[in-house]
N, C-alpha and C positions, 0 to 999 in steps of 0.2 A: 504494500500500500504506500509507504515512504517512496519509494522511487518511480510509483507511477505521477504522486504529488510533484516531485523532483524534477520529473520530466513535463509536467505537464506547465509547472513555475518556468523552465528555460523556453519550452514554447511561447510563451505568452511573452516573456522578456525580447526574443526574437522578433515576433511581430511587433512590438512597443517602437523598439530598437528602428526595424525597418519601416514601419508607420511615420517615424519620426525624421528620418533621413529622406524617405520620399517627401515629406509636406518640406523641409527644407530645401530638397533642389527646387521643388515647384516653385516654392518664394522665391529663390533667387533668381532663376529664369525668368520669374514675373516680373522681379527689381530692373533684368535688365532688358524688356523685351522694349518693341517699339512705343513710343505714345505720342500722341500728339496733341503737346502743350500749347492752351489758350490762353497770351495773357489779358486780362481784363480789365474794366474800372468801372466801378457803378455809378450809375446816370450816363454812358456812353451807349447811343443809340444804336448804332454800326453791332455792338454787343448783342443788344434785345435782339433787331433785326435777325443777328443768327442763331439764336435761342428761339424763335418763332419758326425762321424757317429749314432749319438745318440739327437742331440739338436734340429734338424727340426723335426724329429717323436716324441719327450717325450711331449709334450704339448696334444699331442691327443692321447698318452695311457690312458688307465685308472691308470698308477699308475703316470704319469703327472697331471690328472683331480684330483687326490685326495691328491697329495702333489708336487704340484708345484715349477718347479725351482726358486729360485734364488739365482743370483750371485752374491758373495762378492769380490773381488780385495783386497786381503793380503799383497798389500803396502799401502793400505789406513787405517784409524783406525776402528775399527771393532764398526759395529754399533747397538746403546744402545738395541734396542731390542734383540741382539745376544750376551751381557753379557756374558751369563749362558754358553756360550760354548766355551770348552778348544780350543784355536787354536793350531795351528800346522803351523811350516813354510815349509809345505808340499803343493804344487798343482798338480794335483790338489785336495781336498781332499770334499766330499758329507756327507753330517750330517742330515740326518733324523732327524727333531723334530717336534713336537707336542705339542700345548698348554705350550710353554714356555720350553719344554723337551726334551734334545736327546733321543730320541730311537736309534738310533747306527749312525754308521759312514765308510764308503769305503773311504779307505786310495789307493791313485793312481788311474787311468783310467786304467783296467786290459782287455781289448776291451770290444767289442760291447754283444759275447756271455758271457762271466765273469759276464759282468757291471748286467744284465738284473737279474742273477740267484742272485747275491749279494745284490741286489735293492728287489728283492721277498723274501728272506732272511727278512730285515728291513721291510716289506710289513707286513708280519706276526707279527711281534715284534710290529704293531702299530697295528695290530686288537686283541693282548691278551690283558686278562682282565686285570686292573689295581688294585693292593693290596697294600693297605696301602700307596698310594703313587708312588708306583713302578710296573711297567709290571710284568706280571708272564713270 
């Protein structure tokens, strides 16, 4: 009876063990996958405008599922993960990155049909291959 207990405690430890190592690659994979950062400022119309026309539907695009918004507010101090990226005291302003990297950037809400063809523009920029460091 003791070493069925014995065995049955290092299974469970196992799977603990393994439970916990997969939800950690996932997070980091998620830390470092694509997004794509909106910076903001409230009472900026060009903002609402793409909150009306563009913000309920981008979560369930495919180019929402593989670089997801988020939002930054450009009166607040910009945060430490976002370092690496030049701001601008523009809103609202979208910055494609990637593993730590801009891939490009849509400067203003240019509407609905603009946004879409500018956003597949940066869409491609994030599927060419990488050289040395750098997109081709």
């Amino acid at each position: 009876m003791k070493l069925a207990g014995k065995r049955r405690m290092r299974e469970f430890i196992s799977r603990a063990v393994l439970c916990g190592a997969t939800f950690m690659a996932l997070m980091l994979s998620n830390a470092r996958a694509a997004e794509l950062v909106m910076f903001e400022q409230a009472g900026c119309a060009w903002c609402e405008a793409f909150d009306r026309e563009i913000a309920p539907i981008y979560g369930k695009t495919e180019e929402g599922l593989r670089a997801p918004l988020r939002r930054v507010d450009i009166a607040q101090p910009l945060p430490a993960d976002l370092a690496f990226i030049e701001t601008e005291r523009l809103a609202p302003l979208f910055v494609l990155i990637d593993r730590g990297h801009e891939i490009g950037r849509i400067r203003g809400y240019p509407g609905e049909d603009h946004f879409w063809g500018l956003l597949g523009v940066l869409m491609k920029k994030l599927d060419a291959p990488v050289t040395g460091g750098e997109r081709a």
